[in-house]
N, C-alpha and C positions, 0 to 999 in steps of 0.2 A: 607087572601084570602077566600072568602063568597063561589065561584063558583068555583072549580081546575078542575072542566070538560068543562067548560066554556071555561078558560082560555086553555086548552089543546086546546080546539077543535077551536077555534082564533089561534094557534101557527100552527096545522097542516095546516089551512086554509091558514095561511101567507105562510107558506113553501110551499104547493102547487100550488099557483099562483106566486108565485117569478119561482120556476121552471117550467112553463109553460110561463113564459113572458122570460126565459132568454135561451128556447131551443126556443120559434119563432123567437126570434133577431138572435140563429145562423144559423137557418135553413133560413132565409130570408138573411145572409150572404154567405151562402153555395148556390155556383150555381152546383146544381146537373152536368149539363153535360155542363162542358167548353168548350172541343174539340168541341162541336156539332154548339154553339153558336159560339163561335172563328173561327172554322175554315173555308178557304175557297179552291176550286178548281177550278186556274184560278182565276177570279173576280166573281165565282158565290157562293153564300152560302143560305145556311137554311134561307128561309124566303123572299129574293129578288124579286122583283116583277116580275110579266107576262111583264109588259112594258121594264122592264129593260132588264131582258132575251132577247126580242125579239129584242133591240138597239146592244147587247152586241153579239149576239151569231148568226154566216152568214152562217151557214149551210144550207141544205135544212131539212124542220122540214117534222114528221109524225104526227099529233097526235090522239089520241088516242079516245076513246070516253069516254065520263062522265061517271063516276060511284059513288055509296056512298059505302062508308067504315065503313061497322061497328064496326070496334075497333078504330076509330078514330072520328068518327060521322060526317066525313069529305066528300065534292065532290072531289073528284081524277080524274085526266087526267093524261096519260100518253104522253110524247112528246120525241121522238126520230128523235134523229139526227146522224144516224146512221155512215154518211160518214166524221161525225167529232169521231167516238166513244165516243157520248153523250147522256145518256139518264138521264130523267129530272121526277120527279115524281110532277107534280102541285098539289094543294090544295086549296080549300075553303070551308067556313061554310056555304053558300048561295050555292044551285044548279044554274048551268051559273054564279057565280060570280066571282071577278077579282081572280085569282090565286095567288101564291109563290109559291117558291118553298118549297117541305118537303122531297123529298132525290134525289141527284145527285149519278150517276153510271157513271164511265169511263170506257176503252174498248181503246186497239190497234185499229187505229191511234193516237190517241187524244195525244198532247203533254204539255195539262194543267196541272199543279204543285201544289201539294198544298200547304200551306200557309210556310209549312217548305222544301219545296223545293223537295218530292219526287214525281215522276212521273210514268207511265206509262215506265215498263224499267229497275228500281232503284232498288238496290241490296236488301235482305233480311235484310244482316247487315245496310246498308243505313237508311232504316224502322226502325229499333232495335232503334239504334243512336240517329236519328230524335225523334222519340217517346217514348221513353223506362219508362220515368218520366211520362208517362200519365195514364197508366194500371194501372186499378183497378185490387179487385180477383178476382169480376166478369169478367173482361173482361180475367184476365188470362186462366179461365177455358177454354173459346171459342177460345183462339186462340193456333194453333195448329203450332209448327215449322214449316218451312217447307210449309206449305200451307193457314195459315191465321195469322194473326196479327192486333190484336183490340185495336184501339184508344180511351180512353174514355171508353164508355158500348157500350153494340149492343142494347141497349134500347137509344141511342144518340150519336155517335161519330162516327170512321173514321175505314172501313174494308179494309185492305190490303189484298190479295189474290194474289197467289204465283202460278208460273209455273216456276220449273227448277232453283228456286233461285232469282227470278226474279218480279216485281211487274204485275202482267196482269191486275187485274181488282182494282178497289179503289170507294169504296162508303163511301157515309156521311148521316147519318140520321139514322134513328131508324130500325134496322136489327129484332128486335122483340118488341111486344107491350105487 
């Protein structure tokens, strides 16, 4: 061997792009927030259209007026439908452009379900049961017995909120940015 620094500095080279193409294959395998993607409330989820919403959902709407978000770099509306206990956070990249949705909030009346069956109602243990297999650490920090229980992260998944043992409020989407 003429060159052994050569040769070194080609072996670190090989091993650092082997390990840089073999952590983008599992980070592009790893979907950070399943619940958030997966889940739904009712037939509405993360992303669904404004047309859709508006075929799917017979309330009478409020909404809201346009605004930009600067942690999101997003147009936001808000749309309440209050006398359903629905509240709908829209979204677009275009100011007036077509919306989705980017976080659902429920609320007594509303008797929408989510994709695993707890509602507006539903016991704490009910919650636990349903979701137990989805908490992260992170999410364990935020959720507190007794008065929250986080699906997922609060950066994407499903906030249970508790009165008396009981589910009062249930949101889907990103609880912090």
């Amino acid at each position: 061997m003429k060159h052994p620094l050569v040769m070194v500095a080609l072996v670190c080279l090989w091993i650092t792009v082997s390990f840089c193409a073999a952590s983008s294959a599992n980070a592009a395998e790893e979907d950070p927030f399943p619940v958030l993607r997966e889940e739904r409330i009712g037939d509405l989820h993360i992303g669904m259209s404004e047309d859709r919403v508006k075929q799917g959902v017979t309330c009478p709407l409020k909404r809201g007026k346009e605004s930009h978000s600067p942690a999101t770099g997003e147009y936001v509306e808000d749309w309440a439908y209050s006398k359903c206990g629905l509240w709908l956070v829209m979204s677009s990249e275009r100011r007036k452009g077509t919306k989705e949705i980017s976080s659902i909030r429920i609320t007594g009346p509303s008797k929408l379900p989510t994709k695993r069956g707890i509602r507006i109602g539903s016991t704490e243990q009910e919650v636990v049961d349903a979701y137990a297999g989805t908490q992260d650490q992170d999410a364990l920090y935020f959720s507190k017995k007794g008065k929250q229980f986080v699906a997922g992260s609060i950066y994407g998944g499903l906030i249970f909120s508790f009165t008396k043992g009981r589910v009062s409020e249930i949101f889907l989407g990103a609880g912090a940015e």
